[in-house]
C-alpha beads as a LAMMPS data file, in Angstrom:
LAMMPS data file: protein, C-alpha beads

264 atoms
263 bonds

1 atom types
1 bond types

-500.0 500.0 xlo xhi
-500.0 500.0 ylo yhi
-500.0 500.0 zlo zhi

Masses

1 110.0

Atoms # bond

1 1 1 -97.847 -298.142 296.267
2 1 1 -96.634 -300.114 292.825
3 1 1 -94.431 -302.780 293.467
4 1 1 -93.151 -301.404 289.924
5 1 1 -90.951 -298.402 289.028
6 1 1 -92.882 -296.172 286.981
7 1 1 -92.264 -294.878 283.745
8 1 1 -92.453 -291.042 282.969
9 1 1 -92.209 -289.524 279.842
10 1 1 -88.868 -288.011 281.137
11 1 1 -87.754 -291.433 280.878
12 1 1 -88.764 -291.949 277.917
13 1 1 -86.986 -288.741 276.297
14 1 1 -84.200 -290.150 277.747
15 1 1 -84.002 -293.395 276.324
16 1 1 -84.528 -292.226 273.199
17 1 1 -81.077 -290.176 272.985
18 1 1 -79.508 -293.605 273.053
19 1 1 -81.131 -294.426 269.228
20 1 1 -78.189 -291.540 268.179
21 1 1 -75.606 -294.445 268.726
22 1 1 -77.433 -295.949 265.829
23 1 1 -77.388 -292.611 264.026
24 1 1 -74.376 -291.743 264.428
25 1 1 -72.927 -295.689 263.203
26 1 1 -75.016 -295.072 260.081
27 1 1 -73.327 -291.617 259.590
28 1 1 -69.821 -292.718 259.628
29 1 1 -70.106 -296.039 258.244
30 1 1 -72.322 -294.007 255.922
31 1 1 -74.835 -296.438 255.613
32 1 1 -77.835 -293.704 254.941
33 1 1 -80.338 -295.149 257.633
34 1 1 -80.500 -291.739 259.652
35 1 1 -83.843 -290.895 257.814
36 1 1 -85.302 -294.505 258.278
37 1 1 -84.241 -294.585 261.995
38 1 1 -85.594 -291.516 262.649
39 1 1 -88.808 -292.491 261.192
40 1 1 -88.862 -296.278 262.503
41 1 1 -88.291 -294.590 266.614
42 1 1 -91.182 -291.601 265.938
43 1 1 -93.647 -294.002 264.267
44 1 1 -92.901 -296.799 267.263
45 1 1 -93.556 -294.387 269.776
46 1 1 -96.509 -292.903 267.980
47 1 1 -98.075 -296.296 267.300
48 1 1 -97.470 -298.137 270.690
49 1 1 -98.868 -294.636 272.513
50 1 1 -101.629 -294.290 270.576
51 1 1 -102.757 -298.181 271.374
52 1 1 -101.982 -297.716 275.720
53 1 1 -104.664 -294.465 274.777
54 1 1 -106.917 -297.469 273.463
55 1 1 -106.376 -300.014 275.412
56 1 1 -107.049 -298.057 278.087
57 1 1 -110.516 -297.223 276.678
58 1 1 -110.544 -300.579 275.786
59 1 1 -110.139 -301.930 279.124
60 1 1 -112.510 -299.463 280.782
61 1 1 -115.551 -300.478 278.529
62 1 1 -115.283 -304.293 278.974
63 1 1 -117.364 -304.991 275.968
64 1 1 -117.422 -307.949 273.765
65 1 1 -117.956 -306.042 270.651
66 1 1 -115.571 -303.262 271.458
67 1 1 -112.913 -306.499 271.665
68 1 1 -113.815 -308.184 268.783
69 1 1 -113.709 -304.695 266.724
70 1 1 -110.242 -304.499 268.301
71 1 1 -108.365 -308.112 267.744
72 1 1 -110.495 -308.188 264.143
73 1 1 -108.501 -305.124 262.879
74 1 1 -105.618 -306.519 264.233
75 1 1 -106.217 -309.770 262.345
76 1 1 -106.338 -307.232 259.414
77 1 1 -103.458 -305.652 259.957
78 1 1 -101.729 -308.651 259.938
79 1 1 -102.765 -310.578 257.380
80 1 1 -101.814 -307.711 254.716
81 1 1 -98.732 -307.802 256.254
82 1 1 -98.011 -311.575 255.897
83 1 1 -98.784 -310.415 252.249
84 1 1 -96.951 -307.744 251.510
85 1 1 -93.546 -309.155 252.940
86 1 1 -93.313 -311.410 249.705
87 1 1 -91.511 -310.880 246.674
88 1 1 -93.626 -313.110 244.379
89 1 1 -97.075 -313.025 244.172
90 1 1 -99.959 -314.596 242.270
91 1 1 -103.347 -313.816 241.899
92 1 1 -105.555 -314.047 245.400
93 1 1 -102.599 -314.284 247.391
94 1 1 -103.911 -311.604 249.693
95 1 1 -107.237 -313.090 250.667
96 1 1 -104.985 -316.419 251.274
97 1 1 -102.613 -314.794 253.695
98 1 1 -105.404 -313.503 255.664
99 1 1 -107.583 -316.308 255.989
100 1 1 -104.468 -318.019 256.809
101 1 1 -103.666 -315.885 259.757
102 1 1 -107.446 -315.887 260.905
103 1 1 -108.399 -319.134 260.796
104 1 1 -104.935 -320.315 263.011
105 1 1 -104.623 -317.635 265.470
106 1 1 -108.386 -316.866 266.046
107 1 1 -108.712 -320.946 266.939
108 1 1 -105.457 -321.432 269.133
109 1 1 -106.474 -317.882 271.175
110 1 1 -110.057 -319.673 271.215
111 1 1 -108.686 -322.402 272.376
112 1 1 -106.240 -321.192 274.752
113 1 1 -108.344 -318.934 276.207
114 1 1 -111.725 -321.042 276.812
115 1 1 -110.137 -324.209 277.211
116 1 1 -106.377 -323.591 279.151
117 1 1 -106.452 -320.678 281.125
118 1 1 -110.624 -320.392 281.405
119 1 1 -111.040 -317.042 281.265
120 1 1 -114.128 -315.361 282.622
121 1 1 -115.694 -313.357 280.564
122 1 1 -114.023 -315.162 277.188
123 1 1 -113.913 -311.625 276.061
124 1 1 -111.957 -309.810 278.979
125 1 1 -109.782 -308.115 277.182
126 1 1 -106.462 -307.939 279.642
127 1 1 -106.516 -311.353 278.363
128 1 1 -107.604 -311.237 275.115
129 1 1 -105.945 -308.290 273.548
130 1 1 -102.583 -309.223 274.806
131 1 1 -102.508 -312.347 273.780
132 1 1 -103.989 -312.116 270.514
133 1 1 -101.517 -309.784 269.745
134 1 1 -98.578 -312.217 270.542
135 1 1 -100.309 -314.836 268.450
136 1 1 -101.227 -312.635 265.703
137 1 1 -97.527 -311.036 265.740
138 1 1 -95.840 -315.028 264.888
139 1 1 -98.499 -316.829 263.181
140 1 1 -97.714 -313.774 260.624
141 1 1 -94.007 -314.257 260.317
142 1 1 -94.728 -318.166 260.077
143 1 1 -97.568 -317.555 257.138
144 1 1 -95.187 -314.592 255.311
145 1 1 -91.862 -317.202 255.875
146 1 1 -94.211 -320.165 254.038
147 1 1 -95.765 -318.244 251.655
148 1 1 -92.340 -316.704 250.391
149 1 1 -90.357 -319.830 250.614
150 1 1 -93.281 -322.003 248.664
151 1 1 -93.880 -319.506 245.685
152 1 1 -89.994 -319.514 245.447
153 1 1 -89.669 -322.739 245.373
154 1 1 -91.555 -323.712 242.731
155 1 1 -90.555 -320.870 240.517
156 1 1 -86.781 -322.297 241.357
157 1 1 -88.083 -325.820 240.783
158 1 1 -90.505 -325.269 237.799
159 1 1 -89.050 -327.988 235.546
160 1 1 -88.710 -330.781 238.188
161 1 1 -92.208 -329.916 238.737
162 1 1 -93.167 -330.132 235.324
163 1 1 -91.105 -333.386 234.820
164 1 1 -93.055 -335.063 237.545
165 1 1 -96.170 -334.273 236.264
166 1 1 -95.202 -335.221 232.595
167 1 1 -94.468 -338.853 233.719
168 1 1 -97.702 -339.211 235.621
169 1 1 -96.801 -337.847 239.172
170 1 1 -100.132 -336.250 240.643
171 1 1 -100.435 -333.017 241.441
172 1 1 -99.850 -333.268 245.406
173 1 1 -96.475 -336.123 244.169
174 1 1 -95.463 -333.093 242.471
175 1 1 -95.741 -330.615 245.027
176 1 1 -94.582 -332.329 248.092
177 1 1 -91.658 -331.609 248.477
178 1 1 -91.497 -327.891 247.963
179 1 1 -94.981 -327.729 250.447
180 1 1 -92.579 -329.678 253.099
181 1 1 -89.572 -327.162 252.876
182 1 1 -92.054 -324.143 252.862
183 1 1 -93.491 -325.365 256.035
184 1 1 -90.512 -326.168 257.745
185 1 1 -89.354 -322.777 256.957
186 1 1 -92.072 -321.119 258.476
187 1 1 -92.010 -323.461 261.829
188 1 1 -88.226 -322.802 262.379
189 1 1 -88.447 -319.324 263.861
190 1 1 -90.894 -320.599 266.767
191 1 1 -89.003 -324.053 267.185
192 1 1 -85.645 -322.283 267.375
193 1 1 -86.904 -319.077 269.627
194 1 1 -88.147 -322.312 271.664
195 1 1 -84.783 -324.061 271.658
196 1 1 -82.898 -320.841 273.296
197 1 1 -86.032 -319.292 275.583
198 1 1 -84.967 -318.577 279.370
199 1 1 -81.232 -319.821 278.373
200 1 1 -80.264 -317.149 275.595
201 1 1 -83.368 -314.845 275.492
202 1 1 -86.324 -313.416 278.211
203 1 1 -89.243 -313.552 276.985
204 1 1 -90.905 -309.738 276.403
205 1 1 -94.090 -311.105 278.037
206 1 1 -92.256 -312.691 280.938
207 1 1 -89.762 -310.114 281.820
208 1 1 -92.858 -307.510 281.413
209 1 1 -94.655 -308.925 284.260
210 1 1 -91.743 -309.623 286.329
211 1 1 -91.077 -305.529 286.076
212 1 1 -94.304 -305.307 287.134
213 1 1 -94.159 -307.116 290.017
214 1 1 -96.040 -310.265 289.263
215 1 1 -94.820 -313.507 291.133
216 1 1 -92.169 -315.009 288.517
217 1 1 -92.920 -318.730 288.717
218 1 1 -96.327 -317.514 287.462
219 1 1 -95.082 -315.144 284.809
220 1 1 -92.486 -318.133 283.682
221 1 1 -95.848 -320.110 283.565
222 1 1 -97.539 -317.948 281.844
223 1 1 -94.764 -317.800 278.576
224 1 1 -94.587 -321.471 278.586
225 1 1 -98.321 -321.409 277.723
226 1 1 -98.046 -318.427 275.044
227 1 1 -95.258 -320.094 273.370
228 1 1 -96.971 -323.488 272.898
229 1 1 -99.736 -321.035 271.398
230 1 1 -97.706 -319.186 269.112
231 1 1 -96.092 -322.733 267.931
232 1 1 -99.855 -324.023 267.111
233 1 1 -100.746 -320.991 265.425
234 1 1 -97.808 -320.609 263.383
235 1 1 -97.500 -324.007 262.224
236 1 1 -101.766 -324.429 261.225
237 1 1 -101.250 -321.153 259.738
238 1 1 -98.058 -322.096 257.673
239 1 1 -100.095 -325.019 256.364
240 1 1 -103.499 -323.498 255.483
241 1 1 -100.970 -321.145 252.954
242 1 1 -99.330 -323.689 251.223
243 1 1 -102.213 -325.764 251.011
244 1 1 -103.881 -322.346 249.587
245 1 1 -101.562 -322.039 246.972
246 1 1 -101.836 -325.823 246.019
247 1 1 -105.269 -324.401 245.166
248 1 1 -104.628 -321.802 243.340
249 1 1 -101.579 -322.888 241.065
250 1 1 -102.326 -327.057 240.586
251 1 1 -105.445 -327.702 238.342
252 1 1 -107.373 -330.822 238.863
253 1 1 -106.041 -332.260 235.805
254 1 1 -102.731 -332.615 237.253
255 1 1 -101.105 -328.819 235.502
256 1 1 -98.809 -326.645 236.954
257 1 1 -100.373 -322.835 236.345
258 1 1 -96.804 -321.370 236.713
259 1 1 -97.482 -318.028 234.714
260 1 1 -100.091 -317.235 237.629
261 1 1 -96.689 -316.506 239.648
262 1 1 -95.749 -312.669 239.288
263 1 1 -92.624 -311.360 240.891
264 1 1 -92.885 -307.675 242.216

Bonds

1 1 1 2
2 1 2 3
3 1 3 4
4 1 4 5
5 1 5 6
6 1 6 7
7 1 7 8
8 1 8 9
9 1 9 10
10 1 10 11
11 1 11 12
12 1 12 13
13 1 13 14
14 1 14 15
15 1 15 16
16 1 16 17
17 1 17 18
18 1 18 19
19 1 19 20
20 1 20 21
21 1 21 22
22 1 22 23
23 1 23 24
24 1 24 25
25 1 25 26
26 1 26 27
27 1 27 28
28 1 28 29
29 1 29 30
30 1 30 31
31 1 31 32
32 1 32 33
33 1 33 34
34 1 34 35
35 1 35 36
36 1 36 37
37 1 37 38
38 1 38 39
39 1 39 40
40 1 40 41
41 1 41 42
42 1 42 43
43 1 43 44
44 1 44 45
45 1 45 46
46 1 46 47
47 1 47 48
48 1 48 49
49 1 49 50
50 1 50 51
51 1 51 52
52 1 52 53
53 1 53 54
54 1 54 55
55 1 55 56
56 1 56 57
57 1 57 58
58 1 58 59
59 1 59 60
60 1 60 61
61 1 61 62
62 1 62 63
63 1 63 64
64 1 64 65
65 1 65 66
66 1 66 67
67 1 67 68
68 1 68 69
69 1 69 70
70 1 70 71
71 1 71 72
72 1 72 73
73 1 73 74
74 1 74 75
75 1 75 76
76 1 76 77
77 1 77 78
78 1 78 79
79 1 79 80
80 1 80 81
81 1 81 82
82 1 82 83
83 1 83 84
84 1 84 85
85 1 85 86
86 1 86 87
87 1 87 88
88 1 88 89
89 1 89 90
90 1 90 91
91 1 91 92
92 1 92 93
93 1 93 94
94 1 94 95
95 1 95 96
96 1 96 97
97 1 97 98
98 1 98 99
99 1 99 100
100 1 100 101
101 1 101 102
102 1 102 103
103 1 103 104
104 1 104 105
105 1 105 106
106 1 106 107
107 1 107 108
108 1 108 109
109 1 109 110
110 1 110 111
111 1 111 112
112 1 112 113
113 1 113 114
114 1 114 115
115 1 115 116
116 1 116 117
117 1 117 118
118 1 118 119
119 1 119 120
120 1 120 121
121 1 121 122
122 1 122 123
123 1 123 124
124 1 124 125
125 1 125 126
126 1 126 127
127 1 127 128
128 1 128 129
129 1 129 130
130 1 130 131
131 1 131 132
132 1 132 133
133 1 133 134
134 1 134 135
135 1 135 136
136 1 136 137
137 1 137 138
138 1 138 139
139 1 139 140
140 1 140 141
141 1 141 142
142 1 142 143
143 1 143 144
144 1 144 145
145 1 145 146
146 1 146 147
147 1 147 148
148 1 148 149
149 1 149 150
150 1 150 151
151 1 151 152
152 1 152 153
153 1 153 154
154 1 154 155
155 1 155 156
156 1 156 157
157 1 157 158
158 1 158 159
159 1 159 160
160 1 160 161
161 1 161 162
162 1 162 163
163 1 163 164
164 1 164 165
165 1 165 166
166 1 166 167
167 1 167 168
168 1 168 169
169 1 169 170
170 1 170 171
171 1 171 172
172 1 172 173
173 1 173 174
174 1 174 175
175 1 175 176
176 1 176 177
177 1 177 178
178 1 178 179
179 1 179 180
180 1 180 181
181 1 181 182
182 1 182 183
183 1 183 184
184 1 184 185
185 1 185 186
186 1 186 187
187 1 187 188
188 1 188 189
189 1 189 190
190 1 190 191
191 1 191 192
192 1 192 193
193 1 193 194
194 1 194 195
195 1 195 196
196 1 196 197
197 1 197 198
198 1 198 199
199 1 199 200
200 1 200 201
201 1 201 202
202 1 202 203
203 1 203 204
204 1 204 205
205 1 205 206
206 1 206 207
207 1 207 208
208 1 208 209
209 1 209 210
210 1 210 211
211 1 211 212
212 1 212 213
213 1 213 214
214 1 214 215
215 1 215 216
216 1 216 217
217 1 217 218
218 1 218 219
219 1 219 220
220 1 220 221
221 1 221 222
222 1 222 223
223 1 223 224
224 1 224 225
225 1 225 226
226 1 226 227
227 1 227 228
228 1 228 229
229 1 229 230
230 1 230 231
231 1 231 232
232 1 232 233
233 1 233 234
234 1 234 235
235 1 235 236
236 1 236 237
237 1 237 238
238 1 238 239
239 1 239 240
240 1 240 241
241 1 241 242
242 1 242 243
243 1 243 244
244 1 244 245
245 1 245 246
246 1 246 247
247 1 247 248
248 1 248 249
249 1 249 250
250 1 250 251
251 1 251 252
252 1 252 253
253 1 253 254
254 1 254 255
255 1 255 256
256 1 256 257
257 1 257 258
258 1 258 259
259 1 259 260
260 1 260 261
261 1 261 262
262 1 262 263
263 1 263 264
């Protein structure tokens, strides 16, 4: 017997009919979201079905390729999305955002899962898959967050730039300050999630096993680790962008290529 309750899709239809409460606010405060709601809770269901069909597959294959295929579309997935959350954009911007997200979260889950919790095969993919996903999921919001915040900045701070540079400030002089304030935007979701976690908020991870009936000092242990991951990830991943578009907007001669920054 489960030491879980288990979910039918009774339950499910069920649950649903309480997304009308968010209908029904949009129709009288006649805010127009009954179309987008409607989509958003078909599409989630759709999407997250679809993957527990292929994760089950997944799971019953226990191959290394078949896992790698797997967590490198989701790498793929994510990186366009880290890209195509920001408002201004400049040429190569999209190959930045998802070596950005590679690089980080493929070497903290490498890490993490070789080197901390030692799992055997590296590839198992109850491990991998999950976890990957929770990396993947932040070090995205981090890279988007930096990416947006940096490219504003310096279209906000063009001049001061340019003034710098004009009275012999190097390039980096020039941009350091704007670099610092994109990465601390894109660290303050993780550091503030961190700051409130098992006080204000459970963990989706942690309460997840719990419901399933796994021992709950060793779920709680099991979110500390994934949160020191996803603060890693997010933070390398944060840096690699603005570094990126250091790159790709300061010459080596010290000039500021501002008219490579396009807003949509």
């Amino acid at each position: 017997m489960p030491s879980y309750i288990e979910i039918s899709y009774l339950d499910i239809a069920l649950a649903s009919l309480l997304v009308l409460a968010n209908g029904l606010i949009s129709f009288f405060l006649k805010l127009k979201l009954e179309k987008s709601l409607l989509v958003a809770a078909v599409r989630m269901v759709v999407q997250l079905l679809l993957i527990g069909y292929i994760l089950k597959w997944v799971f019953s294959l226990d191959q290394w390729y078949v896992v790698l295929f797997i967590i490198g579309i989701m790498t793929l997935i994510a990186g366009m999305a880290a890209h195509n959350r920001n408002r201004v954009q400049y040429g190569g911007m999209r190959v930045d955002a998802l070596v950005s997200v590679w690089v980080s979260s493929w070497l903290i889950a490498l890490l993490g899962l070789v080197l901390v919790l030692q799992v055997q095969p590296w590839y198992k993919p109850q491990y991998v898959i999950p976890i990957m996903g929770m990396i993947l999921g932040n070090t995205l919001t981090g890279v988007s967050l930096g990416l947006d915040r940096i490219t504003h900045e310096l279209i906000q701070k063009r001049e001061q730039v340019e003034m710098m540079l004009s009275l012999g400030a190097t390039r980096w002089e020039a941009y350091k300050e704007p670099a610092q304030n994109a990465v601390m935007a894109g660290m303050m979701p993780t550091i503030n999630s961190m700051m409130v976690i098992g006080l204000v908020s459970l963990p989706g991870m942690m309460t997840g096993q719990i419901l399933a009936g796994q021992d709950p000092e060793q779920a709680i242990r099991y979110q500390i680790i994934v949160m020191f991951f996803l603060s890693a990830a997010s933070a390398i991943g944060c840096v690699l962008a603005v570094l990126f578009v250091f790159r790709r907007l300061f010459s080596k001669s010290h000039s500021f290529m501002y008219w490579k920054l396009q807003e949509k």
